[in-house]
N, C-alpha and C positions, 0 to 999 in steps of 0.2 A: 658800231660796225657798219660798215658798210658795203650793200650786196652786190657784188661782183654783175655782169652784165648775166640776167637771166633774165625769165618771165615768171612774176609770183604772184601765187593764186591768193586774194584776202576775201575774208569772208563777206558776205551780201550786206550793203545795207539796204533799210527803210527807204522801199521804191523801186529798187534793182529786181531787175528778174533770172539775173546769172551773177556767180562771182566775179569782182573786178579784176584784170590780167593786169599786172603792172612790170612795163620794161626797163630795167637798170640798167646803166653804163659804168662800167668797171672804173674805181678810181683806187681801190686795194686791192692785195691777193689777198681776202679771207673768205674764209668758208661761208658755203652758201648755207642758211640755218635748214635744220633738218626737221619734218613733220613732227617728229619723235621727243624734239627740244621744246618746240610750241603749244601751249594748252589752248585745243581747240573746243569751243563750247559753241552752243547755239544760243540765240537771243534771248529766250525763256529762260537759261543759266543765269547769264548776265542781269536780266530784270530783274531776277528774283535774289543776288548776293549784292545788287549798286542801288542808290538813291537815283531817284528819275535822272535827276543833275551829272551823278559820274557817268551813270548809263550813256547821256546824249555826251559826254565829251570823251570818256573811253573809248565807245560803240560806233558811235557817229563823228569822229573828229569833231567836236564842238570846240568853241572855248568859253570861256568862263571871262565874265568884265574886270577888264582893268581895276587893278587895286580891291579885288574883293575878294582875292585867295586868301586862306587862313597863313598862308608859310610865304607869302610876297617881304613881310621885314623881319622872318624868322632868323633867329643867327646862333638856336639852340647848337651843342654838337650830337653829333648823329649820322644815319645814314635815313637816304629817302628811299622807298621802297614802293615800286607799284601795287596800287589804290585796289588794280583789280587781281594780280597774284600774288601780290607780296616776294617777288624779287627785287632785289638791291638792285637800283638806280645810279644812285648820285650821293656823296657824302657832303656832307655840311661846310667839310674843310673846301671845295671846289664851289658854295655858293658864295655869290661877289652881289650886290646892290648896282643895277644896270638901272635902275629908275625908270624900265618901262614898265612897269603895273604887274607883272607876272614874276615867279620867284624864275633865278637865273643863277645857272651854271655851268663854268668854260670848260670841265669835263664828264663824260659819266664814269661809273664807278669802276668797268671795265669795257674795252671796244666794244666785244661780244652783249653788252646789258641791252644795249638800243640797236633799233636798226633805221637807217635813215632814207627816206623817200621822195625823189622828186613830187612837189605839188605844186601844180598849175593853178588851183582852181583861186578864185577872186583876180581874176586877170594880169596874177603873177606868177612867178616861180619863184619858190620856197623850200627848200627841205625841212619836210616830215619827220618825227621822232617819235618812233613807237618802242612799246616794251617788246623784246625780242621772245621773252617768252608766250606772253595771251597777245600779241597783235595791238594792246591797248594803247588806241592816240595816246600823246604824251605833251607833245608842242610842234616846237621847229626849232630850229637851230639857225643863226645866222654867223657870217665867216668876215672879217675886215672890218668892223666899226670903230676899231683903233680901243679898245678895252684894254688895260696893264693886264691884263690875265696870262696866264703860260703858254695858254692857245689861242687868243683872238678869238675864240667861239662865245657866242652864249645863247647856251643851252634855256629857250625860253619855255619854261613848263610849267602847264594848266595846274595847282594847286591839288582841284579835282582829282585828277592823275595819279598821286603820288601823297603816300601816309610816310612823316616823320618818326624814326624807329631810334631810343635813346642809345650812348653810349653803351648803355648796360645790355639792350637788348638785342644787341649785336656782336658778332666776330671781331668787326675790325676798328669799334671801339674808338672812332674818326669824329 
């Protein structure tokens, strides 16, 4: 999903001394996510349900090195599910082998699962991919690199981020 032109409040990190204001430019009509839909937790939640490792890449947008996710040449069936609430992400059938070092896929599960964020920082612009529900980094998303995929996207996502959930142990059995 992607959020319409507002200003959305994320929660603080490590150093900040107010929450971050982030301005969007409208590129769809979809609804802007509602307090009510997002699980908001404080840092002490987070530390105490994530290993130091998902904490810094959930919590902090970190990423995780090349080629050392556990799900980079997975090709079980399934669906992916965020690492930190266990909402459906991404199913198995939509990951493709992009051979940049991180597991990759050209859609998510539904518009609404992600929400996507201009990011500037490292002296580029990127779009951000976080869980729509707990706010938790995810990766970035890149658009044109010529990939056979249905959408030209792929969805590059930190390993970290996101726990493999089997046919069985899901609805839609993907």
């Amino acid at each position: 999903m992607v959020v319409p032109s507002s200003v959305l409040v994320w929660p603080m990190r490590d150093g900040e001394d107010s929450p971050r204001l982030t301005t969007m430019s409208a590129q769809e009509n979809t609804p802007e996510p509602t307090e009510s839909a997002r699980e908001v937790r404080d840092d002490a939640y987070w530390r105490e349900v994530l290993t130091p490792e998902e904490f810094h890449v959930l919590r902090r947008a970190g990423t995780e090195a090349p080629w050392s996710g556990e799900y980079v040449s997975s090709h079980d069936p399934g669906t992916y599910t965020c690492r930190g609430c266990g909402s459906p992400l991404f199913t198995a059938s939509t990951k493709f082998d992009s051979h940049c070092g991180w597991p990759s896929f050209y859609a998510p599960i539904e518009d609404t699962s992600v929400i996507e964020l201009q990011d500037a920082s490292l002296g580029m612009v990127r779009t951000e991919v976080r869980c729509s529900s707990c706010d938790g980094h995810l990766g970035h998303v890149f658009a044109g690199e010529g990939y056979t995929t249905p959408s030209d996207l792929r969805y590059c996502i930190n390993s970290l981020s996101i726990r493999h959930q089997p046919p069985d142990s899901h609805s839609d059995g993907v």
